[in-house]
Steps between C-alpha positions, in 0.01 A plus 500: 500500500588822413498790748369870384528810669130702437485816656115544400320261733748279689871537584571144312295323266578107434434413135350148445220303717430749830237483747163695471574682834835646331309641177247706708511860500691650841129656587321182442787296741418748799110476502555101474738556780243696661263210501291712230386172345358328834245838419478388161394188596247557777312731218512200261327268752309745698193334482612150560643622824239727675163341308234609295316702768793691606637529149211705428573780801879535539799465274887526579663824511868411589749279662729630753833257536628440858829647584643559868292783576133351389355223421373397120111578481230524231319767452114467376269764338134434634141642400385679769234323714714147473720555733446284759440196253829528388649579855376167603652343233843615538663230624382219258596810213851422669473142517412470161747729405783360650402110408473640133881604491609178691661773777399714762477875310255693633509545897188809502240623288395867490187633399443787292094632414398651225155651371277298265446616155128694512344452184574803283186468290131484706224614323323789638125523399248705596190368490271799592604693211169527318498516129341790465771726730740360193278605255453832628878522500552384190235749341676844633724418236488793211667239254261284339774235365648484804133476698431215231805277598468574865114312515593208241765466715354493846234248334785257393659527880157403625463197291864354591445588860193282449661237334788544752335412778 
């Protein structure tokens, strides 16, 4: 094997058969060193590891490694008002979580809430709006094109809010 000084990525390249690890990118090698892909992972099989039920309400936010200060903990986004089912099942989250990577890796789980997405798009109607207050509206109008459109128009909304509901 020949030996090749590369100042671009790495201080020595090795042409011929090398390992994947040694053709990564430097950035790559630190957030595998980091443990970034045990994160990866848990995202992957999120919902073979907490359930259906809880899959629905709460998804993972990070993962914290241990070093000598902390300990290495998960932390969880949940919908507001779910809370305490997914306090409760913290520890089997962990149990399942640390039987799926064969070791012990997460030692806490921390729980962060967030609001539920309202929906954006109710339909407001008023059903004591009488037909003729539209009407009346509708002939104050000086343009008679305009005044024209307005009615076939209202009578076309009326017949698909029929039809609607």
């Amino acid at each position: 094997m020949e030996f090749k000084y590369n100042t671009k990525q790495r201080t020595k390249t090795i042409q011929g058969l090398r390992s994947f690890k040694d053709t990564l990118p430097k950035k790559i090698k630190k957030i595998l060193s980091k443990k970034g892909h045990i994160y990866s992972e848990t995202l992957e099989n999120w919902r073979y590891i907490v359930g259906n039920e809880l899959f629905e309400v709460c998804y993972p936010k990070s993962f914290k490694n241990s070093n000598s200060l902390r300990t290495s903990y998960l932390c969880i986004m949940v919908k507001r008002g779910h809370e305490v089912d997914v306090e409760y099942s913290k520890k089997s989250i962990i149990d399942k979580m640390n039987s799926f990577f064969g070791y012990n890796i997460v030692e806490k789980v921390k729980l962060i809430t967030f609001e539920e997405e309202k929906e954006k798009f109710k339909k407001n109607i008023n059903i004591n709006v009488k037909k003729s207050e539209h009407i009346n509206k509708i002939s104050t109008i000086k343009n008679d094109k305009i005044k024209n459109s307005l009615i076939e128009l209202s009578k076309l909304y009326k017949k698909n809010e029929k039809n609607f509901f």
